[in-house]
C-alpha positions in Angstrom: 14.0 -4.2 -9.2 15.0 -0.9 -7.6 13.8 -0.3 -3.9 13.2 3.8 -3.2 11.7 4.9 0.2 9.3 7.7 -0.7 8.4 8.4 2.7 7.2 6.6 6.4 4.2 7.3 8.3 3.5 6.3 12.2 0.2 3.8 11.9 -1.8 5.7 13.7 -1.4 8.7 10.7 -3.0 6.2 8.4 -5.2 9.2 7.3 -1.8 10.9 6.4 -0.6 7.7 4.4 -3.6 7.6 2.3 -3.9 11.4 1.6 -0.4 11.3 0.3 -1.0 7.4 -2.0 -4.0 9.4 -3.3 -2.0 11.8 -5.2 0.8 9.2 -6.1 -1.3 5.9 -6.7 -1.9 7.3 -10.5 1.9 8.0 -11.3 2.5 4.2 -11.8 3.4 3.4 -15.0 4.6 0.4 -16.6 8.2 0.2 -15.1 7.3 2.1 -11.6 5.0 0.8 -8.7 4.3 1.6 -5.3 5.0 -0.7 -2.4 3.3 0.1 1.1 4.6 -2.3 3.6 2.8 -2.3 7.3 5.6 -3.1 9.5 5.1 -4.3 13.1 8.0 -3.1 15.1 7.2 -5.1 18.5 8.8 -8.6 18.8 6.9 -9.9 16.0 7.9 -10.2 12.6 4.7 -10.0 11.1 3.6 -7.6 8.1 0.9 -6.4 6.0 2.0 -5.1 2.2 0.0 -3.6 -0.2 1.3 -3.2 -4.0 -0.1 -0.3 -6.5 0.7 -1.7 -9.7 0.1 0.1 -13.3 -2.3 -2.8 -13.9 -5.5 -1.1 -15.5 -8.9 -2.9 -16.6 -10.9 -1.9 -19.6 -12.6 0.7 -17.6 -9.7 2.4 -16.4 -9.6 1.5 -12.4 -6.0 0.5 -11.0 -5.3 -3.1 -9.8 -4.1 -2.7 -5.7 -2.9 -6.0 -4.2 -3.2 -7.2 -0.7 -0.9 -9.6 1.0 -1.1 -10.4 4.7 0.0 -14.4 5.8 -3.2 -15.0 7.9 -5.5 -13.8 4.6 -3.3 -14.8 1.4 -3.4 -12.2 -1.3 -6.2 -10.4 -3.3 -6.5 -7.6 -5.6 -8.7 -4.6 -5.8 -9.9 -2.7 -8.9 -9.4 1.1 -7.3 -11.8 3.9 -8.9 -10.7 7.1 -10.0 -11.4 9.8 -7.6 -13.0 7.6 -4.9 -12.7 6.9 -1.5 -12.0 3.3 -2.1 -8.1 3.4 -0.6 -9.2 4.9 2.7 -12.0 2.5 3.1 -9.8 -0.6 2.4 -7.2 0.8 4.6 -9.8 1.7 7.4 -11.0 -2.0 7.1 -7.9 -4.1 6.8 -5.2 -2.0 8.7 -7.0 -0.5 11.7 -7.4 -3.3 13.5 -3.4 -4.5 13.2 -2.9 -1.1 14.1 -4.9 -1.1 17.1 -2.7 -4.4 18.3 0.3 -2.6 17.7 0.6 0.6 18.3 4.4 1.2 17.0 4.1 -0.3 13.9 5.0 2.2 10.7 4.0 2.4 7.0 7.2 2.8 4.7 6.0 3.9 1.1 8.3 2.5 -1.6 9.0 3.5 -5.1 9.8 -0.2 -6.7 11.4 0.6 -10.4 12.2 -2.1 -13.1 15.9 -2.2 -14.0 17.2 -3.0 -17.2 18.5 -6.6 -17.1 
């Protein structure tokens, strides 16, 4: 797998962060994903991630998986055209944000590589 940083947005610009996955979160394709990782830069460790995968169901929404070590991981089914991402960022990132106040999104660009 190939890491690429795509771009970083302060936490409190999560309204950026989701205008900018809206246009990109239907580029994935079968070798290409998007990794958002919510990293805490106080003394903790801790880190919410987020995985836009080019997993489709037979009506044609996108497969976005959750991971945060107090929850465990889920997936959503993300609708075309809705407002879905900044609802489920507005519910499950807001109130780590509100904790920590210097914590950053970094956007990544993860790519298969030929083995």
């Amino acid at each position: 797998m190939k890491y690429s940083t795509l771009r970083s947005f302060p936490a409190t610009k999560s309204a950026l962060l989701v205008n900018f996955l809206q246009k990109k979160v239907w580029d994935t394709t079968e070798i290409k994903a998007i990794n958002i990782t919510l990293d805490f830069t106080n003394q903790s460790s801790h880190r919410i991630a987020f995985l836009i995968s080019n997993e489709k169901n037979n009506t044609g929404e996108k497969a976005v998986y959750f991971v945060e070590a107090n929850i465990g991981m889920f997936k959503i089914w993300l609708k075309k055209d809705s407002d879905q991402l900044a609802r489920f960022f507005l519910k499950y990132v807001s109130p780590s944000i509100q904790r920590h106040k210097t914590s950053e999104f970094r956007v990544y660009e993860v790519k298969k590589t030929a083995a």
